[in-house]
Structures are given as structure tokens and as C-alpha cells.
N, C-alpha and C positions, 0 to 999 in steps of 0.2 A: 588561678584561672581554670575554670571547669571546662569541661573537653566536651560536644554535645556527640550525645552517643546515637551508632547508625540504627535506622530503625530498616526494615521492608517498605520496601514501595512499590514497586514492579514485582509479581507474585511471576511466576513458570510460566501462567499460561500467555503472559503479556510478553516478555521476551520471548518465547517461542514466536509467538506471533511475528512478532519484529524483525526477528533475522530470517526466518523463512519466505516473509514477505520481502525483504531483499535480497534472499536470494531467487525470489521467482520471478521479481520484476527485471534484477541486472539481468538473469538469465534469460528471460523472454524478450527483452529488447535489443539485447547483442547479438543473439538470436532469430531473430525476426525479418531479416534480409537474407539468410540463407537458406535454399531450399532441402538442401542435404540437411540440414537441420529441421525443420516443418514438424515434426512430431513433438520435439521439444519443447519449440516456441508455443505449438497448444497446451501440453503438461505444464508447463512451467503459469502460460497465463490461466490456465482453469483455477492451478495450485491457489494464484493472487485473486479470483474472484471469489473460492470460496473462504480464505483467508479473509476473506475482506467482509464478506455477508456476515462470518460468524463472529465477528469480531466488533459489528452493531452491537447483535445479540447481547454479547457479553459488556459492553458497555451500557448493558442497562442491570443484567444482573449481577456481572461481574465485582470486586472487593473494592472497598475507597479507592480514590484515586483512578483508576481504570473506568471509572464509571460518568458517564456523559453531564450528570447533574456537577459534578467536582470539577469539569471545564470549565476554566471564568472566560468565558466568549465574551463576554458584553463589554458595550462600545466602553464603557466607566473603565472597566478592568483594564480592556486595549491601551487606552490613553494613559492610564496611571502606568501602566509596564513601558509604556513606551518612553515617559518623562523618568523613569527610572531605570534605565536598563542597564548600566553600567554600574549601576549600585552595587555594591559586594557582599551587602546588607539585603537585597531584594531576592531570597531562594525561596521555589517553592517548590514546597513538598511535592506535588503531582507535575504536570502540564504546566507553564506560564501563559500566559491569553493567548502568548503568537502563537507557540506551538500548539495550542488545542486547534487552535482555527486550521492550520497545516495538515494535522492529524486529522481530521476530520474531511479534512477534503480530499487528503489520502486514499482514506474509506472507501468515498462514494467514488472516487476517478477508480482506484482500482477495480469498484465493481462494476463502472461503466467500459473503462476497457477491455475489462475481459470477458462482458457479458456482446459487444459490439464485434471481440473478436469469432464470439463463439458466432454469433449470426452472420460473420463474413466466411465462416468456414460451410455452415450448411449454403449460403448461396451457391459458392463456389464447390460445393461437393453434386449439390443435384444441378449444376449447368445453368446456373439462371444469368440471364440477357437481359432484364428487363434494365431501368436507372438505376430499382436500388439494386443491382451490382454493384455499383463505384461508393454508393451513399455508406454505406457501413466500411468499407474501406477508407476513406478518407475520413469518418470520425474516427475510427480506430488509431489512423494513426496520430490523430487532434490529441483522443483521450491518453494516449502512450504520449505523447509530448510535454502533455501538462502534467501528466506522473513523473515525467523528466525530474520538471523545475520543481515540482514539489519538495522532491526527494532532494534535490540540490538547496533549499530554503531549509528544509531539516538538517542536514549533513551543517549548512552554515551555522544555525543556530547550536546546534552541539558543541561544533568549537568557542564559539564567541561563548558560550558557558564555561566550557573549561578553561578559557584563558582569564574569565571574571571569577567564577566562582572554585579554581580548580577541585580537588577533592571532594569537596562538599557537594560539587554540582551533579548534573545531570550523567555525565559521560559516563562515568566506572558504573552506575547503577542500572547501564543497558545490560552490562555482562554479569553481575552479582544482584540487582536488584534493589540493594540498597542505596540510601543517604543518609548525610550526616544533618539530620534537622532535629527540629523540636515537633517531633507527631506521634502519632500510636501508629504502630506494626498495620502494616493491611496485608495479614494476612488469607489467603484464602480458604474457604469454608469446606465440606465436601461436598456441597453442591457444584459449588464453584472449580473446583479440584475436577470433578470426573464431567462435567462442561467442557473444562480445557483439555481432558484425556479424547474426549468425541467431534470436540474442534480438531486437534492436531490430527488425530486420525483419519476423518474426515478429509480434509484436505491431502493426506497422503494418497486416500484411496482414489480420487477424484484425478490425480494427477496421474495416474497409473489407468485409469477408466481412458483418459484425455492421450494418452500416449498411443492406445491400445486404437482410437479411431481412424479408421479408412484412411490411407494417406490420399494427399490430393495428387491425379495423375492429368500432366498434359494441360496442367492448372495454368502456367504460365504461357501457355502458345496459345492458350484456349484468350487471356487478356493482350495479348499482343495483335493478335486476331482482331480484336475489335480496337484496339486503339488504335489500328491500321486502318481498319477498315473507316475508323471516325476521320481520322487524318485524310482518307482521302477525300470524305465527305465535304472537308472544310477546303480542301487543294478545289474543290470543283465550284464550290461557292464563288 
């Protein structure tokens, strides 16, 4: 019986991405009702939007498998993973069609909520009263909701691999990168290599930039104020 030997799949810059991105979103969303916290919960969601911007990027330049063209998205792919998912025989080497579609949608919610957040920070930082005060607040917290379930639809999908395809699958190769298939190495390049040294860094500085901004003072009497003031508007109607 031949043994199939682990190859790379997940090169540095992809798991970096990965864990960093969860720790910027758990930390920005447990975070994000406390004001004693308020500096954080910016650092941490700047961290996920530029995480998320440069992380297109590298799905187009980026090494096999990481790269957007290797997603089987399509409805075909969908359906045949779906009538086979239990399969113990059905591994694949990069993404499987759900998780690409997941991941992808990752991407964009993460650069939407923290591009949403950052525009609810300058309203609230120069005093704005107009509607969209509330408008980028409550997509904010839309796009931070559906990063929720994202992230709980990946989290499920992980295990339901380890429990089908244990070893072989998916899980061990968040922390080491590799799998046990029949593919070639995607290894990365040194374009690719110093991408992910200007990605990661990138994002560090950005979160330290995001820490460093004005904190917001009087933020919260200042929306009490008017949701009071709306309440009475509606007590008089």
C-alpha cells in the first residue's frame, strides 16, 4: 500500500493571513461594545480591512491554490461537491467549491466592514447629525454580523473535514500548510515571498496608525442625545 506523500499548499503568506484575520475580527467584535476598549476595536478592524484588501491582490498573483482562478465556484463544481460530500475519496487539494464561495465572501464582508467602520468613525469624530450618522452604524454592524456566520460556516466546514477526511484533510494544513494528496508543491516564488513580507507588514503598521487615531470623546451622550431627542419627537406625534 503506497503512502501518498504531504505536499505544500498553504505557503506563509496564506496562513499568516488566516490567523491574523481571526484574531482581528474575534478581537474587533468582542471588542466593539466596549468603550474603554474603542482604540482596539479600530486597530484591530483596520488590521481586517487591510488583511482583506491585500489578500484580493494576492489571489491573483499569489502561488497555486491561493489564487482565485483554482476556486471551482461554479454552479457544476457546487453541486457535484454537494452530492459528494461525505465522500472520503473527495479531497481537494486547495479550496472545495463551499469553502471558496465562504472565503470569498470573507474577503469582501471583511473589507466592507471595516471600510463602514472606518466611515462611522470620521462621522462620529467631526460631530455629524445629518441621517447618515445611523446609516454606516447599522451597516456596520449588518457587515460584522455576517462576518459572524461566515466565520461560523468555515469553523463548521473544518470540522466536518476532519471528521471525513481526518489527516489528509484540511485542518492540520492551517497550522503547517501542508496535505496529504496527489499534487505538486505550491510553493512560493520571491515575488510572491516578499508580497507576503509587505502584506503582513502592511497590516501591522496600519493597526498601530488605527490605534494611534483621536479617540472618540463624549461619543456616546453625544448619540443618546439624539436618540432622545428622536424619542421625544415620536412621544409628540
Amino acid at each position: 500500500m503506497t503512502t501518498t506523500q504531504k505536499k505544500m499548499i498553504w505557503a506563509w503568506p496564506t496562513r499568516a493571513f488566516h490567523w491574523l484575520l481571526a484574531l482581528g475580527f474575534i478581537s474587533a467584535y468582542l471588542l466593539g461594545e466596549n468603550d474603554n476598549f474603542r482604540q482596539f476595536h479600530f486597530a484591530f478592524g483596520a488590521l481586517v480591512g487591510v488583511l482583506a484588501v491585500m489578500r484580493i491582490f494576492y489571489g491573483i498573483i499569489g502561488p497555486r491554490y491561493s489564487r482565485f482562478r483554482d476556486f471551482p465556484i461554479s454552479l457544476r463544481n457546487q453541486t457535484a461537491f454537494v452530492k459528494s460530500i461525505f465522500s472520503k475519496q473527495n479531497i481537494y487539494a486547495g479550496h472545495n467549491p463551499l469553502a471558496s464561495v465562504v472565503m470569498l465572501a470573507i474577503m469582501i464582508v471583511g473589507f466592507l466592514t471595516a471600510a463602514s467602520g472606518y466611515i462611522l468613525y470620521l462621522n462620529e469624530s467631526q460631530n455629524t447629525t445629518s441621517a447618515g450618522f445611523y446609516f454606516p452604524e447599522e451597516a456596520h454592524e449588518v457587515f460584522a454580523n455576517i462576518f459572524l456566520v461566515l466565520v461560523i460556516f468555515h469553523l463548521a466546514g473544518i470540522f466536518t473535514d476532519l471528521l471525513i477526511h481526518g489527516k489528509s484533510g484540511s485542518f492540520f494544513s492551517i497550522f503547517n500548510g501542508y496535505k496529504a494528496v496527489d499534487t505538486e508543491d505550491a510553493r512560493p516564488n520571491l515575488v510572491q515571498k516578499t508580497y507576503g513580507v509587505l502584506w503582513i507588514s502592511l497590516a501591522v503598521i496600519v493597526f498601530f496608525l488605527a490605534f494611534s487615531l483621536p479617540p472618540l470623546s463624549g461619543n456616546s451622550d453625544r448619540h443618546n442625545e439624539k436618540t432622545g431627542h428622536e424619542q421625544s419627537e415620536n412621544d409628540d406625534d
